[in-house]
N, C-alpha and C positions, 0 to 999 in steps of 0.2 A: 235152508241151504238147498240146493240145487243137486239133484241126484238126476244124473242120466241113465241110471238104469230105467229110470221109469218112461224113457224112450225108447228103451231097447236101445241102447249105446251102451258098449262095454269099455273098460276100463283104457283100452288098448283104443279104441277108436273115441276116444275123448282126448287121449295123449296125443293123437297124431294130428288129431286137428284144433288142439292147441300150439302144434307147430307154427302154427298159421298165424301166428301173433310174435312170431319171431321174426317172421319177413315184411309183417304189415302194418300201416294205422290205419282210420279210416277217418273221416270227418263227415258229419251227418248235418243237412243244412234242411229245416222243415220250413215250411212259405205257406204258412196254418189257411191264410186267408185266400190262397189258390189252392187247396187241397193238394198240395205235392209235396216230397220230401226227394233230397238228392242223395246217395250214399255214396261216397268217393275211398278209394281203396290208393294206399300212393305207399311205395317203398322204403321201408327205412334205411335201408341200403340204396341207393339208385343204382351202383352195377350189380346189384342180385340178378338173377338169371330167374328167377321165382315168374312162374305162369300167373301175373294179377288178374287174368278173366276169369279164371279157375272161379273162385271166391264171388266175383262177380255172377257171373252162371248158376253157381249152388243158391246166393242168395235170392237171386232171381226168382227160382223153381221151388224154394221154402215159401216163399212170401204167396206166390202164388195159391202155393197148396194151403197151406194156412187159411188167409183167409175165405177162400172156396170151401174150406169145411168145417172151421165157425162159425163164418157170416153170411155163408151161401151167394159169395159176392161173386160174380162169372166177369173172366176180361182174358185178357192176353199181354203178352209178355212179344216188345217189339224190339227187335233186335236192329241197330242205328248203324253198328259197324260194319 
């Protein structure tokens, strides 16, 4: 089982970004053979008012971090919009 404390996430910042599956799905499309994967965030509500970059951005700057300090992988994160 999954314990965020062992992130140093407390209880209270685990609930509130489990909010975030209230407003959202995602669908994840991997293209093994081009090395890329696409992660797409879309509204389960379409007139929700819900900031969808938000989630975008955070996921952006985990991914990043992540693999920079497992895999010692360096790159950048390019912003289209």
């Amino acid at each position: 089982m999954f314990n965020p404390a062992m992130f140093g996430v407390s209880p209270q910042q685990m609930e509130k970004a489990r909010e975030v599956g209230q407003h959202l799905r995602m669908e994840i499309r991997k293209y093994r053979k081009q090395g890329r994967l696409e992660v797409r965030f879309f509204l389960i509500n379409p007139g929700d008012q819900y900031d969808i970059g938000e989630p975008v951005d955070k996921l952006c700057d985990q991914l990043a971090w992540g693999f920079a300090n497992m895999f010692d992988i360096k790159g950048k994160i390019v912003d289209v919009d």
